[in-house]
C-alpha positions in Angstrom: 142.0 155.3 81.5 142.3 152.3 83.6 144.2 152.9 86.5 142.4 156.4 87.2 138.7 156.2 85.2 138.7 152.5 86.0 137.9 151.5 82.0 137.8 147.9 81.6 140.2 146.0 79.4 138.0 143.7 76.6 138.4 142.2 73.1 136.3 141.3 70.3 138.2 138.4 68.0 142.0 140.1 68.8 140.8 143.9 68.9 141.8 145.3 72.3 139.6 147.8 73.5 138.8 150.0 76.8 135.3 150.5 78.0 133.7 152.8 79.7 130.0 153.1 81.1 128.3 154.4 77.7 131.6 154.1 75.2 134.2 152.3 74.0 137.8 153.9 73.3 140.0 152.1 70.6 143.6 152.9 70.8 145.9 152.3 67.8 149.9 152.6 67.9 151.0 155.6 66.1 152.6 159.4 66.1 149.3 161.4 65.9 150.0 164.8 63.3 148.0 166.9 66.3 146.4 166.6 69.2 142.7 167.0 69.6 141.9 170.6 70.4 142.0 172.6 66.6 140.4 169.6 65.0 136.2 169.3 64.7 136.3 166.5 67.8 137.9 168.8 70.3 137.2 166.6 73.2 135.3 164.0 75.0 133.6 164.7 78.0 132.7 161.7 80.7 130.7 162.4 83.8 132.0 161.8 87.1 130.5 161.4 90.5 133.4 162.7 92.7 135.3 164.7 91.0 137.6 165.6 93.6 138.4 161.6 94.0 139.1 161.4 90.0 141.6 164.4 90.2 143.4 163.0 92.8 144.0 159.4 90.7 144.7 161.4 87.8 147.3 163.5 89.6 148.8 160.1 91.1 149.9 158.7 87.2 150.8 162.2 86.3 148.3 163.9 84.7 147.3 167.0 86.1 143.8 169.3 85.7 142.6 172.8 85.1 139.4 172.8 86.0 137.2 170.4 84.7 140.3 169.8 82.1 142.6 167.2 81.5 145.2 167.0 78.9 145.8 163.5 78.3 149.0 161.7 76.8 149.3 162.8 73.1 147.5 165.9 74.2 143.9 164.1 73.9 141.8 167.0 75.7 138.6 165.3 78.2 136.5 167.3 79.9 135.1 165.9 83.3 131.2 166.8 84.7 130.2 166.2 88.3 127.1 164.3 89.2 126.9 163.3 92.0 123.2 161.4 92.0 124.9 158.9 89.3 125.4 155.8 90.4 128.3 155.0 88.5 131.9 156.5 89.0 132.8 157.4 85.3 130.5 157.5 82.3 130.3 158.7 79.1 128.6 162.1 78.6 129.6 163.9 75.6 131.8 164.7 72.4 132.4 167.8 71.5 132.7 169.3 68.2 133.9 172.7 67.4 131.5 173.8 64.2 131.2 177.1 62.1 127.0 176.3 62.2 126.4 173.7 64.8 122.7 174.2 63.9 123.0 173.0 60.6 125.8 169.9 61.7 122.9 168.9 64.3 120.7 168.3 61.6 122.8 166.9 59.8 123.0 164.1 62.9 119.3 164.1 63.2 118.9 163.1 59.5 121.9 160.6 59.2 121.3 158.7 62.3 117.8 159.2 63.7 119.6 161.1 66.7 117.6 163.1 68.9 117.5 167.4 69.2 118.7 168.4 72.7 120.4 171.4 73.7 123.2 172.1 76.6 124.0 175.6 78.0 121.7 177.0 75.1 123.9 175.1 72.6 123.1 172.9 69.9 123.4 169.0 71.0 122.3 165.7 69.4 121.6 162.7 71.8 122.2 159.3 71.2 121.9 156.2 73.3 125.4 156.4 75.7 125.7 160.1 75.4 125.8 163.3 73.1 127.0 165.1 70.4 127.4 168.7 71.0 128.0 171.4 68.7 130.3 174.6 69.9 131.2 177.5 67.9 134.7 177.3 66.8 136.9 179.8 67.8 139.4 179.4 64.6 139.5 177.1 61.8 139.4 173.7 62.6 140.8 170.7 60.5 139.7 167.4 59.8 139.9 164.7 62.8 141.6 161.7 60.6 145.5 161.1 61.7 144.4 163.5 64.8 144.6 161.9 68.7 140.9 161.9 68.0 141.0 160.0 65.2 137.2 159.9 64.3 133.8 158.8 66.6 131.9 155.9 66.1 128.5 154.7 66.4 127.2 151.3 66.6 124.5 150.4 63.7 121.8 147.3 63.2 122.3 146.1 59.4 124.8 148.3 58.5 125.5 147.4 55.2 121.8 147.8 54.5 122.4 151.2 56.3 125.5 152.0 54.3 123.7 151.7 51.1 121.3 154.2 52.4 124.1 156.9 52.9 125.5 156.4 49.5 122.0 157.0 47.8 121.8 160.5 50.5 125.3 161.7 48.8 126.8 161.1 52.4 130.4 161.0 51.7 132.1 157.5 52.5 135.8 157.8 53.9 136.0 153.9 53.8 133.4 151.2 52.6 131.8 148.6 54.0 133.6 145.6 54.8 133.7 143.0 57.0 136.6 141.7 59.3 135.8 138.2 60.6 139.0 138.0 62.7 137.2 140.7 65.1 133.4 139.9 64.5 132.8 142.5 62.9 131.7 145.0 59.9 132.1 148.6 59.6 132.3 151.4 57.5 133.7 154.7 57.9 132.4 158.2 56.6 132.5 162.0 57.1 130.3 164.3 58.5 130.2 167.8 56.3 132.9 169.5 58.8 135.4 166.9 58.4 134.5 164.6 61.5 135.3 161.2 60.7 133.4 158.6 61.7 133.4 154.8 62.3 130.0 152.7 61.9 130.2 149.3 63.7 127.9 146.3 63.8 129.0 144.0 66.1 130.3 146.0 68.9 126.9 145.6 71.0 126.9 143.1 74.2 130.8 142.7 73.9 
């Protein structure tokens, strides 16, 4: 991510974290039970403006594309989008979830988050601020993201233990509860989306 997408290295208290245009990606030492394609997060996608420019510094620390593919190390699938008017190199454009009903997960999104309804390629989609959530039929069963190479998504909330609260009284199903962890300034929660999507809410991360 750094030496071919150009992600910047930053911390908040000791947390290490990379960031992108639009995202940030936390990386935690472990053995991952499976990579990300046959979970509900099957990959991220990050928009490009040369695409031909990114494969070749991909290729050059050993990771090689098929088509607008990469695998990644710990087989973390990321799709890449060209656009050229951007003005950025890399940003962040999309997760995508593999669904039974992506209709139904969308409003799911739109309901617990305020997120906008968009499609893409006549597909379900829910857009946030820094990119989108899209919804894609699953092709086979799909497990659970937690303990997967893409552990869960996150979203950055104002007030979250305010918000929290709010989630409890909807029946949203809470993986972790609130808490807050001065050493990194910050508080956040984790909770599950009905398909199994796990999902970190942060308040803090904004302006690092």
């Amino acid at each position: 991510f750094v030496e071919a997408l150009g992600a910047q290295v930053t911390k908040t208290g000791t947390l290490e974290l990379l960031r992108l245009p639009g995202v940030f990606i936390i990386m935690t030492k472990g053995e991952p039970t499976a990579g990300s394609v046959g979970s509900t997060a099957d990959h991220i996608g990050l928009s490009v403006r040369d695409l031909a420019d990114v494969r070749e510094k991909l290729k050059a620390v050993g990771i090689e594309t098929q088509g607008v593919f990469a695998a990644f190390p710990d087989n973390l699938r990321v799709e890449f989008l060209e656009e050229k008017a951007q003005t950025l190199p890399v940003v962040a454009h999309h997760v995508h979830l593999s669904v039974t009903n992506g209709e139904k997960l969308r409003e799911w999104y739109v309901k617990t988050f305020g997120a906008g309804v968009a499609s893409r390629r006549n597909l379900p989609s829910a857009m946030f601020n820094g990119g989108e959530v899209d919804f894609l039929p699953a092709r086979m069963p799909t497990a659970p993201t937690k303990g997967r190479t893409i552990d869960h998504i996150g979203f950055e909330v104002k007030n979250l233990e305010a918000f929290m609260k709010k989630l409890v009284a909807d029946g949203v199903t809470v993986d972790a509860p609130y808490r807050e962890l001065p050493n990194f300034g910050l508080k956040i929660a984790f909770i599950l989306d009905p398909a199994g999507t796990r999902i970190e809410l942060t308040e803090g991360l904004a302006g690092k």
